[in-house]
N, C-alpha and C positions, 0 to 999 in steps of 0.2 A: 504493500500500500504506500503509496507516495505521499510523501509531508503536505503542507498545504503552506504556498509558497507564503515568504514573508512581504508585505505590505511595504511599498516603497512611502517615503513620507512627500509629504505635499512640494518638499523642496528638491526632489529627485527629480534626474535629468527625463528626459522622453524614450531614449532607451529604457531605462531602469523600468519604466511605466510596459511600455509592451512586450517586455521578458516577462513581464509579472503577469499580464493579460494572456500570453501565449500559455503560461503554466494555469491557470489560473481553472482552468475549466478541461475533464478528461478526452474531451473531445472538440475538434473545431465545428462542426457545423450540429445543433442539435435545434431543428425547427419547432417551431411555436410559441405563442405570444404569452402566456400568461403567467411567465415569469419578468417578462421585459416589460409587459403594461403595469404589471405591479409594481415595479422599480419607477416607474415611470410617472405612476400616481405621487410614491412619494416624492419623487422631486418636481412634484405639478410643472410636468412638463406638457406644454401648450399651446401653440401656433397664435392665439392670441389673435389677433386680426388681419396677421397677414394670413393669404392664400398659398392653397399647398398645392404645386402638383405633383405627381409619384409618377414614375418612370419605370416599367418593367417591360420585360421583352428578353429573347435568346442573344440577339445581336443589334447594337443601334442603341442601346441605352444614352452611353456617353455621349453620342455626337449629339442625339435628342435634347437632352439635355443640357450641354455648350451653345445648341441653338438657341433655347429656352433665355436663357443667363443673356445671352448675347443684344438679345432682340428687347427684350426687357431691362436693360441697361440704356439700348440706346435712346428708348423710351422715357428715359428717367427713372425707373422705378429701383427701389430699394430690393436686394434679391440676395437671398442665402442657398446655396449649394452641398449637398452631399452624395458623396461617391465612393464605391469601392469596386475594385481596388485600387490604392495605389502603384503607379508604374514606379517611382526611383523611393520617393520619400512618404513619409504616412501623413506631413500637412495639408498633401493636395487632397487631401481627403473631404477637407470644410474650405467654401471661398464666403466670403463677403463679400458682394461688391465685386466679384471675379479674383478679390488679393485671399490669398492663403494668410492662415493665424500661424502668430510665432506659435514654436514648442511648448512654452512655457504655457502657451493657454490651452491649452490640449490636454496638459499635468495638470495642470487647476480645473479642467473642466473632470478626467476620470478621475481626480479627488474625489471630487462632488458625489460622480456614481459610486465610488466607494462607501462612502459615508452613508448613502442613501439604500444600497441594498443588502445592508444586512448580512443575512446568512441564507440568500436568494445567491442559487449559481448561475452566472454569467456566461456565455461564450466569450472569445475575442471582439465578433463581430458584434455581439449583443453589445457588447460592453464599450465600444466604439460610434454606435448607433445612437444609445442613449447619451455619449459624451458630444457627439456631434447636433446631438436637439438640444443640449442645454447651452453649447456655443450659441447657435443659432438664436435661442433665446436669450442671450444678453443684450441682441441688438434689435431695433425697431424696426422689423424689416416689412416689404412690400408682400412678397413672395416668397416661399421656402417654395426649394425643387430638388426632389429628393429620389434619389438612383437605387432600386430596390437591388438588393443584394444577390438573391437566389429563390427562384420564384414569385413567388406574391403574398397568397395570402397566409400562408404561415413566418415570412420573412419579417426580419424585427422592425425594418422600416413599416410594413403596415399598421402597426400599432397609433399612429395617427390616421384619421380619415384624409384621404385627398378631396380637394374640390373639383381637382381632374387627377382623374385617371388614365395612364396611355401604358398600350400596349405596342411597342415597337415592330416586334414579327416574332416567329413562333418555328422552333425549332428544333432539333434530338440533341440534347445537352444536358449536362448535371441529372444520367438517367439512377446513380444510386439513391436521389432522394424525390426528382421528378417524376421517373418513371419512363420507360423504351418509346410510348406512344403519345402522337402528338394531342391528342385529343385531351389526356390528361395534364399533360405542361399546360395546353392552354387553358387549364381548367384550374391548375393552382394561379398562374398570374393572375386569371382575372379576378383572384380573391380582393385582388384590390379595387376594384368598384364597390362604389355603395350605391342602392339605391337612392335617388332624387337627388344625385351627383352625376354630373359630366362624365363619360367616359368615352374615349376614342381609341380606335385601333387601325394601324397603320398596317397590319399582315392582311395582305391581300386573298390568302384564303386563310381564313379565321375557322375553324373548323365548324360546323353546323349545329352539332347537338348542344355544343356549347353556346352558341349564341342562343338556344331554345332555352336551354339552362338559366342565361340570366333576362330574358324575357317573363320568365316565372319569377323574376324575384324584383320585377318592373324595372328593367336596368334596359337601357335602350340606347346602346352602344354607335356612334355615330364611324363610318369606317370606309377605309379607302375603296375607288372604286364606287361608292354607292353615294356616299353624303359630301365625299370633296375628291377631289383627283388633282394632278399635276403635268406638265407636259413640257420636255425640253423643246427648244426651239430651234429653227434648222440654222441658224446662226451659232449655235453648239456654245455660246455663254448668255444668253439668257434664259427663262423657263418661265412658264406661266403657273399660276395656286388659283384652279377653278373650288371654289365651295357656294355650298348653297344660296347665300346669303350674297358674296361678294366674289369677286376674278379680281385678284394680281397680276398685272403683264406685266412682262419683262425684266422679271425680277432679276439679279446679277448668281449667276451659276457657284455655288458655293465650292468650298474645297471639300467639306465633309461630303458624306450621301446625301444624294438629292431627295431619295424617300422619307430621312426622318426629318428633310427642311420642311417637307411637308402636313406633315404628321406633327410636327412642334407650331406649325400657325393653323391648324386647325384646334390644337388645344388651347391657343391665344383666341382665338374667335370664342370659345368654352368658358372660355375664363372671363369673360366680361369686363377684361381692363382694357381700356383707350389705345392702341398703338397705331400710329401713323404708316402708312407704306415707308416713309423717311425712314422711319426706325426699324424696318424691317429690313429694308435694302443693308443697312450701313451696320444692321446687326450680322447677316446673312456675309456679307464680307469680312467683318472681323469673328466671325467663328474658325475658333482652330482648335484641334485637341492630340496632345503627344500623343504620337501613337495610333492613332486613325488617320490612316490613308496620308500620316504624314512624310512628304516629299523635301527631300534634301537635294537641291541641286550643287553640284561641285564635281568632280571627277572622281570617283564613279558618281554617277545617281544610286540615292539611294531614298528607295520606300519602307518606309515601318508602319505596321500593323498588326494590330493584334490578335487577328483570325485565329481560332482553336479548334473550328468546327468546321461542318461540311458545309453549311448555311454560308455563316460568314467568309470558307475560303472561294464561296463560289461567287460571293458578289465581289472581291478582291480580284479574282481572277477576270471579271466582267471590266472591272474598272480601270485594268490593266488594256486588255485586247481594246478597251475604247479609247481612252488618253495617252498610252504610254507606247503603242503595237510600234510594231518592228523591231523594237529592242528584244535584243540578249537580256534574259533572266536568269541573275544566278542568286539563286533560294538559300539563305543560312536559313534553317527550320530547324527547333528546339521544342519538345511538345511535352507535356503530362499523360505519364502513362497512361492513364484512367478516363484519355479523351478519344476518340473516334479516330484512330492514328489514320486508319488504311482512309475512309472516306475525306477527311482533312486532306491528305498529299493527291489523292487522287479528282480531287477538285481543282486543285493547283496546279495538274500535272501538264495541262492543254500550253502551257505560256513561260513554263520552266525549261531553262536549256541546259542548268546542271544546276546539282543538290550540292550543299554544305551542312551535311546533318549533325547537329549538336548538341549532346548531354547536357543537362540541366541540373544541377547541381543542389537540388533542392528534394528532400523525401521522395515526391512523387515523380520524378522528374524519369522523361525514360530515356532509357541507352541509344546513342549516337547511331547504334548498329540495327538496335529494334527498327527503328524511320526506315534506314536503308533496306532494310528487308521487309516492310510495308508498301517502299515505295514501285515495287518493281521496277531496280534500276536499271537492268538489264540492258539491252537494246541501245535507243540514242540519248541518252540523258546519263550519262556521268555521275559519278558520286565521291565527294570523301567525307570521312567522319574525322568529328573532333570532340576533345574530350571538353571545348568549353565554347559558351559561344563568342567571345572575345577573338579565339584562336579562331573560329570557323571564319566570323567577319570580315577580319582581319586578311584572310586567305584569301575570300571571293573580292574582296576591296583590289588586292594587290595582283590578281589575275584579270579582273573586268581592266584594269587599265594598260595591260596587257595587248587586248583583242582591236582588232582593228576594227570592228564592226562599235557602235553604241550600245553600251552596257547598263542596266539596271541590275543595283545587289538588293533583293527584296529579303527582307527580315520578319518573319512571321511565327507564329505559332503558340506564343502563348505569352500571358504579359510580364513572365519571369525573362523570355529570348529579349523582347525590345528593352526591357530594364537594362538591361548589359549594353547598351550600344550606348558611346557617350553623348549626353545635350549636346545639342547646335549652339554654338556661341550665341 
């Protein structure tokens, strides 16, 4: 039986705090709310009069969300953010205002949950969720926008009502606690609608039974395709936002996905705050998010994303053959054993010209060699493995400038592989 770790005090650093949270509880992921809403009563934790929206989905969370923050800044509006996971550091986990909290209020904020739950057990993420809504509640904000964790309605973020609800797209992922079929993932996310609250969904095929599901429970989901739709324009940077109510033309072609710019101004029209197209344009160009479909131009180019799935590597792969085609692709991929190895690579596989398979260094992290024997590398696609993904980068970095042809080194695979790659000055 293992000790029960000792209590960092209020003046310990931010490491000390998440060594203590990682021990803290026998398992990482143990869903359901009613340890977390309890913790949560006692530290009357509240939304108060800003507006919430919650953000769930397989893939498209975070860009949904950066679009949210984005457009609602340019707006004027006062907007609090939360996300997991983080890619380098655990601040970027809460923004204000788009600026990340020093450390030091991150230790002051899981004081607080300290103090407030008792001899109630925590996960990490519980335990981060609730320090992230009491940040959030020190300031007077417009808006909280808040990135469900894993699923929906059992996920600690549901614990507050949203006044919107979105569901991004619907996908085969996190099936030890989901479940193998789609019908049931969409059937935990959507635990986060309430009825006689907004809800929208951006997955264009929503599955059926489910939407019959929350029609029983008078939830009456507005959803692509049906209540709003989108359409790139043959000029190939701008796009038009047709919704019921109102058309957008010409809006300016973003760098994240175009489906969740979508899907983030249909839940602005839901949400009944005032935004101008001004603010929509000028938010839609300054959204950017590490890590999603983020482009480094310099010699080699280089795209980082954090695809893990067969979903999200196939829209990767989509958005490669359309902005980037012609180029050499050379793949550093690092995956989680415990993810969909073969259908992940074999999504990628159309636009990949050689593999840089890389061990991940992390518990679940799988061997350099499993990838390459997933990937059938046989035939015209090359391979070599590395025991890290620094070394793999590194390799396909110093080879793409090599080739005489135009090279893209794409980094993918899970968001431990792009954490390794260094920021962009």
């Amino acid at each position: 039986m293992s000790e029960t770790p000792l209590v960092p005090s209020a003046t310990a650093g931010l490491d000390a705090w998440l060594s203590y949270l990682e021990a803290l509880h026998p398992t990482e992921i143990e869903l359901g709310l009613d340890r977390v809403q309890a913790v949560a009563q006692r530290m009357q934790i509240k939304p108060g009069q800003a507006k919430v929206i919650t953000v769930a989905g397989t893939n498209g969370k975070g860009s949904t969300v950066r679009y949210l923050e984005t457009i609602l800044r340019a707006a004027g509006y006062s907007t609090g953010v939360y996300i997991s996971p983080h890619l380098v550091h655990y601040e970027e986990r809460v923004r204000v205002n788009t600026q990340q909290l020093a450390a030091e209020q991150h230790v002051e904020a899981f004081h607080a949950v300290e103090q407030a739950r008792g001899d109630t057990s925590l996960t990490y993420f519980e335990f981060g969720t609730l320090a992230a809504f009491w940040l959030l509640q020190q300031h007077e904000l417009d808006v909280w926008i808040l990135e469900v964790g894993l699923g929906g309605r059992l996920d600690a973020v549901n614990c507050i009502a949203a006044d919107v609800g979105i569901i991004t797209s619907v996908g085969i992922d996190h099936v030890a606690f989901l479940g193998p079929h789609r019908e049931g993932i969409a059937r935990e996310k959507a635990g986060i609608f309430r009825p006689g609250r907004a809800a929208v969904i951006g997955e264009p095929d929503f599955p059926a039974e489910v939407l019959a599901e929350l029609h029983q429970r008078s939830i009456e989901p507005v959803r692509v395709g049906f209540d709003f739709n989108y359409r790139r324009n043959p000029d190939q940077t701008t796009w038009d936002y047709v919704g019921r109510s109102s058309v957008l033309r010409e809006l300016p072609l973003p760098q994240l996905p175009l489906p969740n710019a979508a899907t983030a101004l249909k839940a602005l029209e839901m949400l009944a705050l005032p935004v101008s197209q001004q603010a929509i344009t000028e938010g839609l160009r300054r959204a950017r998010e590490s890590g999603r479909l983020e482009l480094r131009d310099g010699a080699p180019k280089v795209l980082l994303d954090v695809a893990h799935n067969p979903h999200a590597a196939a829209f990767l792969t989509q958005h490669i053959q359309a902005t980037l085609s012609g180029m050499q692709v050379f793949a550093v991929v690092g995956m989680l054993q415990d993810k969909d190895i073969e259908g992940t690579l074999a999504a990628l596989a159309p636009v990949v010209t050689q593999w840089f398979f890389a061990e991940l260094a992390v518990p679940r992290g799988a061997k350099a060699e499993r990838l390459a024997e997933a990937a059938d590398t046989g035939k015209a696609r090359p391979h070599q493995t590395f025991g890290s993904v620094v070394a793999a980068f590194d390799t396909a970095c110093a080879a793409a400038l090599q080739q005489n042809r135009e090279t893209l080194v794409l980094v993918c695979g899970s968001f431990y592989t792009v954490s390794q790659i260094p920021q962009s000055e």
